[in-house]
N, C-alpha and C positions, 0 to 999 in steps of 0.2 A: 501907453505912450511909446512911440518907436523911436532910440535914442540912437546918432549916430555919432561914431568918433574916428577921425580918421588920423592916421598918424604915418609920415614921411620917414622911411629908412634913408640915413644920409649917406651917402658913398664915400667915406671915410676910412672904412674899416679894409683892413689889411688882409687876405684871404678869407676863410669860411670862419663864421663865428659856430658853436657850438649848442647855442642857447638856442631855444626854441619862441617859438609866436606867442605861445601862452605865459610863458616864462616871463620874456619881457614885457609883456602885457598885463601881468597879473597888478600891478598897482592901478593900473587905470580900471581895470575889470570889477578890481575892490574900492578904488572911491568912488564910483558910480554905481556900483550896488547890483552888477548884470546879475543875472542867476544863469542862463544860458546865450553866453557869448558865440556870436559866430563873426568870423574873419574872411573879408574878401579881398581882389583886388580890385583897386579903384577904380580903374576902367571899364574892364570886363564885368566887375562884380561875378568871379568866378570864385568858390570858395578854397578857401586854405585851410589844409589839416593846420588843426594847434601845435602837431608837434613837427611841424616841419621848423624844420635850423632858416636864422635869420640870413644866412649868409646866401640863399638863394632869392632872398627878396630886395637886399640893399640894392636902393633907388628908387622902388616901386612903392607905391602908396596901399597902405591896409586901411578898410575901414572897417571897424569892430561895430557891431551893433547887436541888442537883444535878440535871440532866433526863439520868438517864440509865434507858433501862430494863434491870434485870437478873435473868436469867432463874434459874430454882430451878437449883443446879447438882447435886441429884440425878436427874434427869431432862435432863440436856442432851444425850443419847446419845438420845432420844425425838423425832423432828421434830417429830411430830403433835400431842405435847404441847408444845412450846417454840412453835409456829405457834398453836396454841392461845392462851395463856400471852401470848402478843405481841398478839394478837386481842383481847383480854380488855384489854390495855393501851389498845390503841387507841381500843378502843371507850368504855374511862372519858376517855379524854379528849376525844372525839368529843361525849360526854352535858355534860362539864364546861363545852365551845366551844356548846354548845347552849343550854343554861341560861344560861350568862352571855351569848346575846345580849341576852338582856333586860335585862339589867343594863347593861352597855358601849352595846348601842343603842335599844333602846327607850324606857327610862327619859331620856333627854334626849331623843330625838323627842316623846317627849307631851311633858315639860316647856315644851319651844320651840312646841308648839301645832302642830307638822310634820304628826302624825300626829294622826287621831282617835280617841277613845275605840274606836269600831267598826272601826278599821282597825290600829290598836295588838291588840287583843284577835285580829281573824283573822289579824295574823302569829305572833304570840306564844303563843299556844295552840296551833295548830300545831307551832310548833317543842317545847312541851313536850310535846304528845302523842306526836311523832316520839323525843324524850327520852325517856319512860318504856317503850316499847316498846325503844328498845335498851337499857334497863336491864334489862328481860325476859330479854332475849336473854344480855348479861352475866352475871346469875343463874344461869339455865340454864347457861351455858356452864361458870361456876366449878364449878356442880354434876359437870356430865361430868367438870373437872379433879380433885375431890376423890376421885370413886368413877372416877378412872383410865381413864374409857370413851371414850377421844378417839384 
């Protein structure tokens, strides 16, 4: 079962706080029983180290959910299919760490004036062009999972 829990940093808080993702998370992490928690942001769904400090997320939305991947277990006696299956895994979250650079890094490069307009756009574009070709490839690949050609 894929459990999600998302929880709102409220903008309250007076400079950086000290505590970390996993810290204040740790109750929730323990009454739901995760065994391997992963944190993202809400939007992007770009992942967050655990032990990054709260103080750079107040406002943003984390969603906590189990990071585990599991494989169909009608097909777990198939390698080709489960190496498959894991590939297909990867590769969405490969697309997810891609897309959300833009989000997690570029969008405050331009803000701070880091980057330029022409220099934001040729790293950024790139990386989505590089995204949607492995989205191709993901496609295709679920397609060989469905019609069993793997």
């Amino acid at each position: 079962m894929d459990l999600h829990y998302a929880v709102q940093f409220v903008n309250k808080m007076t400079g950086f706080s000290d505590q970390t993702i996993k810290q204040l998370l740790a109750g929730l992490v323990f009454e739901f029983s995760l065994e391997q928690p992963g944190y993202y942001l809400g939007g992007s769904l770009a992942e967050i180290d655990e032990n990054c400090t709260i103080g750079f997320l107040v406002g943003d939305i984390v969603i906590v959910q189990e990071d585990q991947f599991r494989s169909d277990q009608k097909h777990e006696n198939d390698g080709r299919y489960c190496l498959t299956e894991r590939f297909i895994y990867d590769e969405i979250a490969y697309i997810t760490c891609l897309k959300s650079a833009k989000e997690l890094y570029g969008e405050p490069l331009r803000r701070m004036d880091i980057l330029s307009v022409e220099e934001y756009d040729l790293i950024f574009e790139q990386l989505m062009k590089i995204a949607e070709k492995c989205s191709e490839v993901v496609k295709e690949s679920m397609l060989c999972l469905e019609m069993n050609e793997v």
